[in-house]
Structure formats: structure tokens, C-alpha cells
C-alpha positions in Angstrom: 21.3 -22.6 -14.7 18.3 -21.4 -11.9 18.3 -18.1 -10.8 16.9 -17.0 -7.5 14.1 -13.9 -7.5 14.0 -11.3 -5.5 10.9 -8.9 -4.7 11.5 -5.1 -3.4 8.8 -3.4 -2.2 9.9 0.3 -2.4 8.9 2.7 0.5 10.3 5.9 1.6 12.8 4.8 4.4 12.6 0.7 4.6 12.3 -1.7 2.2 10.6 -5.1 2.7 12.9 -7.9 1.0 11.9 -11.4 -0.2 13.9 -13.4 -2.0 13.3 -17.1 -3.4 15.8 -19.9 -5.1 14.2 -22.0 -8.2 12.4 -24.2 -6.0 10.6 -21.8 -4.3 12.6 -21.5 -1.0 12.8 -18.7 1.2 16.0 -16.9 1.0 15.2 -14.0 2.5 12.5 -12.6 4.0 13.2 -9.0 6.3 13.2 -5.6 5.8 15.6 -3.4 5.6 16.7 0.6 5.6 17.7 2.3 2.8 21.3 2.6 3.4 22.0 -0.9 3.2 19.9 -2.0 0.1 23.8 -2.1 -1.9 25.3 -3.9 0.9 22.6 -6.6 1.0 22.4 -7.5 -2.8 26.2 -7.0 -3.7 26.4 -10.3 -1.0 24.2 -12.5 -3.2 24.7 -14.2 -6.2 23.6 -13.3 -9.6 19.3 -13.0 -9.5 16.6 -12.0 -11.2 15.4 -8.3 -8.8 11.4 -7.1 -8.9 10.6 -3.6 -7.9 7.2 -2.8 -6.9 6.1 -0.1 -5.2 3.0 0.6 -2.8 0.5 3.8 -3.6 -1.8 4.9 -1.4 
């Protein structure tokens, strides 16, 4: 079975969101707020999630 991957880049009050299947398709590519970070990945199947987060 291929799972899709799915980057998070962490930020204070949006997150940027890209998300690939096994063949390297775009999912999802967007940002989004906070609040709905839950909401968006409880709607997906079962994926592999990356965190990264931006210093500066």
C-alpha cells in the first residue's frame, strides 16, 4: 500500500500545506489558519505528516 506525504510548515497564525500521493502528485497545495489544521487532515486518508518549521 502507497501512502500520500504531507509537508507542514509551522508559523505562528497560517500554515502553508503541501501534500503529495506516491507518484508524486499534487494533493494539496494552500495555506491555511490555525483553526482548521484538525478539520483539514481528519478529511484525508491515512498519510505519512512532515513538520518543519521556519527560524529567522
Amino acid at each position: 500500500m502507497s501512502h500520500s506525504i504531507y509537508g507542514i510548515d509551522l508559523a505562528k497564525h497560517s500554515f502553508s500545506i503541501h501534500g503529495e500521493d506516491h507518484q508524486g502528485k499534487v494533493l494539496i497545495h494552500k495555506t491555511i489558519t490555525r483553526s482548521k489544521v484538525l478539520s483539514t487532515f481528519a478529511n484525508i486518508p491515512p498519510a505519512f505528516i512532515v513538520l518543519s518549521t521556519t527560524s529567522g
